[in-house]
C-alpha positions as CSV (number, residue, x, y, z in Angstrom):
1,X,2.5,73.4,46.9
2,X,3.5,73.6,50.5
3,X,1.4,70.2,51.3
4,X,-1.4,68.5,49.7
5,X,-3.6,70.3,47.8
6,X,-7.4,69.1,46.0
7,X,-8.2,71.8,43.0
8,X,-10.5,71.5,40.4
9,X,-10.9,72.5,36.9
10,X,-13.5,71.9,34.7
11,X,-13.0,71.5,30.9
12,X,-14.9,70.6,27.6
13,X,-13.3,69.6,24.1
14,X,-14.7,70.3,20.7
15,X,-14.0,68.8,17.6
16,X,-15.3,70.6,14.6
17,X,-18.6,71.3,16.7
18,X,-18.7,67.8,18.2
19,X,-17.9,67.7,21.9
20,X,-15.8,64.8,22.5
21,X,-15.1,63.0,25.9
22,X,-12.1,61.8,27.7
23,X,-12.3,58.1,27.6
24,X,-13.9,56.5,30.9
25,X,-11.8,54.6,33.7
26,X,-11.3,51.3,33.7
27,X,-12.3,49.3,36.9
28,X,-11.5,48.7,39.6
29,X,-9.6,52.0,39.2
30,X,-12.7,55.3,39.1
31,X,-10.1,57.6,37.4
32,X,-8.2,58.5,34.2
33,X,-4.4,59.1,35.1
34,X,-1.9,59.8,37.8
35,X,-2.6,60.5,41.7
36,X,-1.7,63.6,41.0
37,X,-3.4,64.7,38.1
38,X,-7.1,62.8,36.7
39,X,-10.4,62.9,35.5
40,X,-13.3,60.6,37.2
41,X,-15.6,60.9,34.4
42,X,-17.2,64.0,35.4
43,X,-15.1,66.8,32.8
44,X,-13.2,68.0,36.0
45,X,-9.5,67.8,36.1
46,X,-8.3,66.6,39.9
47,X,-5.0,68.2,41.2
48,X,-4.6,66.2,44.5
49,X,-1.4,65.9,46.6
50,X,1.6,67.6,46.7
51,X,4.3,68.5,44.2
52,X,7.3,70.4,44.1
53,X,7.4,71.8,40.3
54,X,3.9,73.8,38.8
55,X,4.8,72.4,35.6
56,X,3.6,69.2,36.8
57,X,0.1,70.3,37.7
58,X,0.0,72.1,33.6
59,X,-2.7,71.8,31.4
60,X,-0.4,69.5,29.4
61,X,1.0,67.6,32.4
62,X,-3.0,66.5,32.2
63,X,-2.8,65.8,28.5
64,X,0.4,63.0,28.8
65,X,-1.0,61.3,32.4
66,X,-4.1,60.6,30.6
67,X,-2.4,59.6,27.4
68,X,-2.7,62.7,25.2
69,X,-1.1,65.2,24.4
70,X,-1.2,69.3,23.7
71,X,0.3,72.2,22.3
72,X,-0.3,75.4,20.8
73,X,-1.1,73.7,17.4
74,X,-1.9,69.8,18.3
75,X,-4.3,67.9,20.2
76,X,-4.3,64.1,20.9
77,X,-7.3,63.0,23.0
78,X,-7.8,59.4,24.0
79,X,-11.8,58.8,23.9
80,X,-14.0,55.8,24.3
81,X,-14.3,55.8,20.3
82,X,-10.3,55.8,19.8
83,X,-7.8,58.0,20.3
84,X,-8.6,61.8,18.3
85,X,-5.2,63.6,17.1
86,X,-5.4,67.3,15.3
87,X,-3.5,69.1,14.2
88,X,-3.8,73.0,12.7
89,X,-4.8,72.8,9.0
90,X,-6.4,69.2,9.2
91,X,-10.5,69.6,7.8
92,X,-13.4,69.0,9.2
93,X,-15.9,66.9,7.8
94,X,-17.1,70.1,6.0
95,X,-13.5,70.2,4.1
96,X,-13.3,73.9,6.2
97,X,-9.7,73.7,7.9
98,X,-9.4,73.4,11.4
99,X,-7.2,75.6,13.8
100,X,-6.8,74.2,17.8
101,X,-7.9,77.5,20.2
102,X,-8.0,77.3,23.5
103,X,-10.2,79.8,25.8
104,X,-9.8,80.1,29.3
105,X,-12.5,81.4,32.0
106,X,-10.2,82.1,34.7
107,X,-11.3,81.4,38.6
108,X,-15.1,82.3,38.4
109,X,-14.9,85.1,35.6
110,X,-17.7,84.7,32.9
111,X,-14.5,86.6,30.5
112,X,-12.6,84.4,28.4
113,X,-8.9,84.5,27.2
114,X,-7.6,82.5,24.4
115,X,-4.3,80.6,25.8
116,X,-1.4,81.2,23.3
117,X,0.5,78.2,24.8
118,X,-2.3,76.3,26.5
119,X,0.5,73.3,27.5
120,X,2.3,75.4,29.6
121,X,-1.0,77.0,31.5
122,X,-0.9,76.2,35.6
123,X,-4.1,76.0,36.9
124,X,-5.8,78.3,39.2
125,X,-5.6,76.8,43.2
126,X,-9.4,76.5,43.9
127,X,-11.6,73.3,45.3
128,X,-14.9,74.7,43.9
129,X,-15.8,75.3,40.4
130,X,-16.6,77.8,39.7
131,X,-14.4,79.7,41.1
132,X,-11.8,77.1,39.4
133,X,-11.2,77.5,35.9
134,X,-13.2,76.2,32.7
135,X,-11.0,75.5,29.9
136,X,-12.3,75.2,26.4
137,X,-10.5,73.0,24.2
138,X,-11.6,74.0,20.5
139,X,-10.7,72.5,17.4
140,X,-12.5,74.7,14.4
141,X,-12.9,77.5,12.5
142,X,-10.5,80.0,13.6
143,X,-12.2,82.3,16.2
144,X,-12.2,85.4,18.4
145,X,-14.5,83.4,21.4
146,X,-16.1,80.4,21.6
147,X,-19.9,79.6,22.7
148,X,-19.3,77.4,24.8
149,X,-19.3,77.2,28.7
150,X,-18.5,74.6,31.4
151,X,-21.6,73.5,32.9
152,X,-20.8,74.4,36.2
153,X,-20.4,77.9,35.2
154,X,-23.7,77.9,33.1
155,X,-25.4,76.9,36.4
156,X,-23.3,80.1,37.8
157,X,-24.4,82.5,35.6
158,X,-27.8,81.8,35.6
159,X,-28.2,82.0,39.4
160,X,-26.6,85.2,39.3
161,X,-28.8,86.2,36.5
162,X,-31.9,85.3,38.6
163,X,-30.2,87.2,41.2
């Protein structure tokens, strides 16, 4: 990273239409996981300091530092309720099989991508959010998009629609 470096990137996790939350920090610490990488309670993933390797600051770097864990087909997200694992094919409580899909609204665009191998995704350097990323973690009915939006980018979008 050539020094220190304080990004942001907001995020949001849905389990079979229920949004789920990272479980809250335990005094007298005010954050969930590493220096490096952590959440304060606020749905924003901190990248602060420097490191040498980008696979460090990866969406799934995040996932183990907070003690989870992600790939392409599995989610295991520690929340104030216990610790939610899924996996592709496991139900929902409507007995409809589930399918982990991740959707990515890249540095300020209101476009999403679905992340193919969400562990390995670095990122985008930026303080603000937007233009940071919002990452949608989605556990579901299998799906070309998903409805939802970071709230920071909902605020976005609707000052640029009053624009």
């Amino acid at each position: 990273s050539k020094g220190p470096v304080h990004w942001h990137t907001d995020f949001e996790v849905w389990d079979c239409g229920v949004e789920i939350e990272l479980i809250d920090p335990k005094l007298p610490s005010n954050k969930v996981g590493s220096p490096l990488l952590h959440e304060h309670n606020d749905k924003e993933i901190h990248v602060e300091e420097a490191f040498f390797d980008a696979r460090n600051v990866s969406l799934g770097a995040f996932f183990i530092v907070v003690g989870g864990d992600l790939h392409s087909d599995y989610l295991k997200f520690p929340t104030n309720d216990g610790v939610v694992e899924r996996k592709n094919g496991d139900l929902c409580p409507d007995g409809q099989p589930g399918t982990l899909q991740v959707f990515l609204y890249k540095a300020g665009s209101f476009t999403q991508q679905k992340l193919p191998n969400p562990q390995d995704y670095i990122m985008t350097a930026e303080q603000k959010v937007p233009p940071g990323d919002c990452v949608i973690f989605e556990f579901g009915p299998l799906m070309e998009n998903t409805d939802h939006l970071c709230q920071s980018y909902e605020v976005a979008k609707e000052k640029q629609n009053a624009q």
